[in-house]
VOGU-3710 file (C-alpha; in Angstrom, 3 decimals, decimal comma):
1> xxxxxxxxxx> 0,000/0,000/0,000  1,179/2,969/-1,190  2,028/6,060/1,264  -0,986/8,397/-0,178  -2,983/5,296/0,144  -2,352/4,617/3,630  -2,887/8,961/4,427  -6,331/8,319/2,874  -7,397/4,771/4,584  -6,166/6,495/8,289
11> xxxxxxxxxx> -8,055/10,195/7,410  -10,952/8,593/5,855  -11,432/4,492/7,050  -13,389/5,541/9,994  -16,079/7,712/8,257  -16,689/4,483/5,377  -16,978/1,780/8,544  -19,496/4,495/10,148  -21,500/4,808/7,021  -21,632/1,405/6,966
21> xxxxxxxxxx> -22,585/0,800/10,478  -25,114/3,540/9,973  -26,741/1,233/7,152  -26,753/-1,215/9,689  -28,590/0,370/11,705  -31,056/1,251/9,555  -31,544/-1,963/8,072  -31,880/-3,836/11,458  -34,278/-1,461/13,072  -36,827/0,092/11,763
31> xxxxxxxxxx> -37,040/2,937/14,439  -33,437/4,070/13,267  -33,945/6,005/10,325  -36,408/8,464/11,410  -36,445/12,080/11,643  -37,715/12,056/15,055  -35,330/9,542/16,471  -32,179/11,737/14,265  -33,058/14,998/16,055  -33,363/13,241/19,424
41> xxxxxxxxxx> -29,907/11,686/18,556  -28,507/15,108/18,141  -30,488/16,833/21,059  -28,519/14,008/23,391  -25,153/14,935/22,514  -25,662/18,774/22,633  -23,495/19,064/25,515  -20,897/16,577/24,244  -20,782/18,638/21,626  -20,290/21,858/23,618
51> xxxxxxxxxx> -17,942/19,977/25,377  -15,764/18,628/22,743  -15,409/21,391/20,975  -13,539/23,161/23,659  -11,048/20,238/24,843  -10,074/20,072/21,264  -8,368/23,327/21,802  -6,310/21,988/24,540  -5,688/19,009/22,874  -4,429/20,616/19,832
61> xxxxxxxxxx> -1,300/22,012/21,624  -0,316/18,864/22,719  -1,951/18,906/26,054  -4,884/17,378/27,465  -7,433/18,508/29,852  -9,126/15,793/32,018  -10,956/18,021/34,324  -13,735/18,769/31,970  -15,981/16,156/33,433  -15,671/17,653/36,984
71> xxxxxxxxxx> -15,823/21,069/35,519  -19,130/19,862/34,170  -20,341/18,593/38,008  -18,920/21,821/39,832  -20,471/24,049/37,663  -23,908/22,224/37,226  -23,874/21,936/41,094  -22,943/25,756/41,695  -25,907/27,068/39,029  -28,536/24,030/40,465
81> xxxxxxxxxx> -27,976/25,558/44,564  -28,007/29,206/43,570  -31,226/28,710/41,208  -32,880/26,251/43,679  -31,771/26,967/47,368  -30,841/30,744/47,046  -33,638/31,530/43,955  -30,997/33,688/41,774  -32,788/34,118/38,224  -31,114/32,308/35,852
91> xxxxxxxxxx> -29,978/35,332/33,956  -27,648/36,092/36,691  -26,867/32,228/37,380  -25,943/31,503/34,319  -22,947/34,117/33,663  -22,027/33,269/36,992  -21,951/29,213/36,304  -19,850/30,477/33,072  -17,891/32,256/34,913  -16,732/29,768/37,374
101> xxxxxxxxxx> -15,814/27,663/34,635  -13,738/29,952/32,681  -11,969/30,101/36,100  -11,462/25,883/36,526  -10,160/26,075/32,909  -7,830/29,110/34,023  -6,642/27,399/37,084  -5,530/24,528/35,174  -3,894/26,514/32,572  -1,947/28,554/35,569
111> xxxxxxxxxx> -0,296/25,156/37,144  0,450/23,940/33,447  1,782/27,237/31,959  3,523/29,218/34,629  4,130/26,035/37,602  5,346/23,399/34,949  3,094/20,682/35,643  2,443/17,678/33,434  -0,914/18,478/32,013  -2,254/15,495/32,813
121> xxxxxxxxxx> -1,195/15,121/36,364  -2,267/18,987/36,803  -5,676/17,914/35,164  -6,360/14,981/37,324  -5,491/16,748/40,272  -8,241/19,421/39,658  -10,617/16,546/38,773  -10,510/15,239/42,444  -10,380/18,579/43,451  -13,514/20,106/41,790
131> xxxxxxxxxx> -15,696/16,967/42,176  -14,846/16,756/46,125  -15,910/20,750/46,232  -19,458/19,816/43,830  -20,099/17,286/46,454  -19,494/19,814/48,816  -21,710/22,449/47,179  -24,573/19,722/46,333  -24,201/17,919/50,248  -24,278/15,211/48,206
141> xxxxxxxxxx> -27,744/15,006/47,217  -29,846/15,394/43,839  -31,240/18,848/43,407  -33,795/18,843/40,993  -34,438/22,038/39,016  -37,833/23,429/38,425  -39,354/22,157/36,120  -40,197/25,364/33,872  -36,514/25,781/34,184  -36,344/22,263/32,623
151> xxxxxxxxxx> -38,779/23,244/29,829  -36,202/25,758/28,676  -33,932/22,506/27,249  -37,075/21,210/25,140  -38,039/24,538/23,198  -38,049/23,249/19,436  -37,928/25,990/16,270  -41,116/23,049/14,713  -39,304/19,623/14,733  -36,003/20,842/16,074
161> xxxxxxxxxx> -34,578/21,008/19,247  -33,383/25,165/20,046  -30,505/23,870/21,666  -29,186/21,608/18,714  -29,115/25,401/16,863  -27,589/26,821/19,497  -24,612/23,726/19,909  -24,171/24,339/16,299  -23,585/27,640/16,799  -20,506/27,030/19,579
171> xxxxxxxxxx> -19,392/24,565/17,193  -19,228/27,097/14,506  -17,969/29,518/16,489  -14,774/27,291/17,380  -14,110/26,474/13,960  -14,233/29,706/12,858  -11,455/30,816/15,930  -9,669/27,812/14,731  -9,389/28,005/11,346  -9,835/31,798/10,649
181> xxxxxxxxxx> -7,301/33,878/13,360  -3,930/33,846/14,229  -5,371/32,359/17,717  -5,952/29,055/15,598  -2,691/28,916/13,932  -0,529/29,058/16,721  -2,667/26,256/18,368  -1,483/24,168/15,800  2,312/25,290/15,797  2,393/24,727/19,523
191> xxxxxxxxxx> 1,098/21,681/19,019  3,044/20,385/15,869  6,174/21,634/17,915  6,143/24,345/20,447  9,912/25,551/20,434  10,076/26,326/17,341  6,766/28,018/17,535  8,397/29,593/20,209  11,210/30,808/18,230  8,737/31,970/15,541
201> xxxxxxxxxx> 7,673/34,380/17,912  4,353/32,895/18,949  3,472/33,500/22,688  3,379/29,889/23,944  2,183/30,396/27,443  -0,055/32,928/26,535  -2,064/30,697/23,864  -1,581/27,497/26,246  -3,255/28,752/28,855  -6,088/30,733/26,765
211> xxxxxxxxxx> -7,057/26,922/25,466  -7,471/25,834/28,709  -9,244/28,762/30,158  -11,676/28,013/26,796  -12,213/24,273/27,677  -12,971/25,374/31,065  -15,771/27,712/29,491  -17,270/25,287/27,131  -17,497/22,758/29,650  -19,959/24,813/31,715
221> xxxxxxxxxx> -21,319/25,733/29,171  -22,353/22,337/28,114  -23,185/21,257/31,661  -25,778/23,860/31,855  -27,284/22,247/28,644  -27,135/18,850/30,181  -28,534/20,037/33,433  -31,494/21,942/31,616  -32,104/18,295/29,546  -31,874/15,958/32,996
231> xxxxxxxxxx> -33,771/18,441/34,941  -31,297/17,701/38,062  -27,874/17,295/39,508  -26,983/13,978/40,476  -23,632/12,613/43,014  -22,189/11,014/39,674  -23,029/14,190/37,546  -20,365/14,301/34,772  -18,201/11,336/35,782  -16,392/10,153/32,524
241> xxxxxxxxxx> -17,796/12,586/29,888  -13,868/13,552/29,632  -12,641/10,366/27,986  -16,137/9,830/26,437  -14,826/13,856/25,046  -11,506/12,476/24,389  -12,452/9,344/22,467  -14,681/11,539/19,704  -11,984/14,448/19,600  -9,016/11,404/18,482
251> xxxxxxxxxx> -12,204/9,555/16,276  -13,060/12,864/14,811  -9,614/13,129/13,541  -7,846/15,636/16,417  -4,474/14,182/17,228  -3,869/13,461/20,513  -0,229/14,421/20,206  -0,903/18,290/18,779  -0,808/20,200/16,107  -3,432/17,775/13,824
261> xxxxxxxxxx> -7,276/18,219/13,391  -9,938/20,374/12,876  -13,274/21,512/14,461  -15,589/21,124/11,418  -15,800/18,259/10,446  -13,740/16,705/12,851  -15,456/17,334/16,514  -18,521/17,455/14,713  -18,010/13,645/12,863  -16,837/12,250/16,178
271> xxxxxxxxxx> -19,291/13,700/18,728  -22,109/11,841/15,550  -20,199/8,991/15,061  -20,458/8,025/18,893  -24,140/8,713/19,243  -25,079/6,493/15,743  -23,587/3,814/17,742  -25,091/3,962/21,252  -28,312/5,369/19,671  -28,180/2,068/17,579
281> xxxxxxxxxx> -27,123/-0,205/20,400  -30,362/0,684/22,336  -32,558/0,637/19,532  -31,190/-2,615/18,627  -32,398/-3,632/22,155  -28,640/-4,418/23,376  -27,508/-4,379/27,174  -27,267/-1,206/29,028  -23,707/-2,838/30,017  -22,743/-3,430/26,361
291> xxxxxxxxxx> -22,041/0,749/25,911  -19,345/0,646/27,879  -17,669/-2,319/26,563  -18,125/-0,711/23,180  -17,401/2,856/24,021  -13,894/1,304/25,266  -13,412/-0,387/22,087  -14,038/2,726/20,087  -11,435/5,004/22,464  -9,077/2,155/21,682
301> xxxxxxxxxx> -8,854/1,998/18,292  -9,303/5,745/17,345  -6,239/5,977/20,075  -4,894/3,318/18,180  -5,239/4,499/14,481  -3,970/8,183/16,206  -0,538/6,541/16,598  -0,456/4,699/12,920  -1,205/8,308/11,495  1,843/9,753/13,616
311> xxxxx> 3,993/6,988/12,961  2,907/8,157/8,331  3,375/11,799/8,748  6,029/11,296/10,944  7,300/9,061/7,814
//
């Protein structure tokens, strides 16, 4: 196999076995492939998708961020007790819960950028961290949100979901900062190799940290989503959406080593390509314990076909 063979079987083998699997689908079920059950598929993943398309940034230099899922809880938890317990309006809740996550996101790009740390060890540290203060915040109990606040999450535009629109939107918005301003590029150099983006002048530290401060944003950002869409705030609130954020950032075609990827379609593909699958899994009548199994599965090989397309362009 040629090398411009192998660049297009490793950038483009995952979308053909989705397609097919998508057929699959569709043929086995015939609840699948319906517009009803395609715009609930989407409305699920709206704060994936939020989610996603902010831990790409961090990714994309070459770092990772595995806080986002407590970011998620801390955030859900502060907005759910100040709504609830305190009766803020949401209109002042909601900068506030946005604001507290730009500040998680900020914290983590402080210890990376100006103490040193490993991202990942700096990451997982603040994961404890924030999910010990969410319990803290919640006392460890559901709060449910009212349920007109709830009703704000179902709002359609006819068959569609206002949220999808508005996910689309961040998603657009991302792209756009990625592939459009200098912001973007240097994302990518840092990522590709950040000393000699370094020596061409780009501020390394500066952008480093701005990524993470951004993934700390989008992340409450898309917990508000999910908390408007569950209608409450549970003790396991956001556990493992950051490998579940991970796995369809590498499947959507990010590289988990830097400097590789792009927002549309890549976030996009992989945040879809995930929910075809578990969408299909349940309406294939599969166990609830299967999703796991197969979410695994899918991590490892889009980790997996990650390295093969270092190892080509490496080549």
């Amino acid at each position: 196999m040629n090398l411009s063979m192998r660049h297009f079987m490793l950038s483009y083998g995952f979308v053909l076995v989705v397609v097919l699997v998508f057929i699959g689908f569709s043929l086995s079920t015939g609840s699948f492939l319906t517009l009803g059950n395609l715009i609930d598929m989407m409305h699920a993943v709206v704060p994936m998708l939020i989610l996603a398309s902010g831990l790409a940034l961090v990714i994309m230099t070459g770092n990772i961020d595995i806080s986002v899922g407590s970011v998620v809880f801390v955030t859900a938890a502060l907005g759910s007790v100040l709504m609830v317990r305190h009766g803020v309006p949401p209109a002042i809740a909601i900068p506030v819960v946005m604001a507290a996550g730009a500040s998680c996101g900020a914290l983590s790009g402080f210890i990376v950028t100006v103490l040193k740390v490993n991202s990942f060890i700096a990451t997982l540290g603040i994961l404890f961290a924030l999910r010990g203060i969410a319990l803290l915040i919640s006392k460890a109990r559901v709060i449910s949100i009212p349920e007109t606040l709830g009703d704000l999450g179902r709002i359609r535009i006819g068959p569609v979901f206002v949220d999808i629109l508005i996910a689309l939107g961040f998603v657009f918005f991302v792209h756009l900062l990625h592939a459009r301003t200098s912001f973007g590029r240097h994302l990518v150099a840092i990522g590709g190799e950040a000393e000699a983006a370094k020596r061409m002048g780009v501020r390394v530290l500066r952008v480093t940290f701005l990524a993470f401060l951004l993934s700390g944003l989008f992340a409450s950002i898309g917990g508000i989503f999910s908390m408007l869409q569950l209608g409450a705030v549970t003790v396991h609130y956001g556990r493992g959406l950051e490998f579940t954020a991970i796995a369809v950032i590498i499947i959507g075609g990010i590289s988990l080593f830097g400097g590789r990827g792009s927002i549309i379609p890549g976030v996009l593909l992989g945040v879809i390509t995930l929910a075809i699958i578990e969408t299909g899994l349940i309406h294939l009548g599969a166990s609830p314990y299967a999703y796991s199994f197969v979410r695994g599965g899918i991590i490892f090989i889009a980790m997996y076909a990650d390295s093969l397309k270092s190892r080509v362009y490496q080549g």
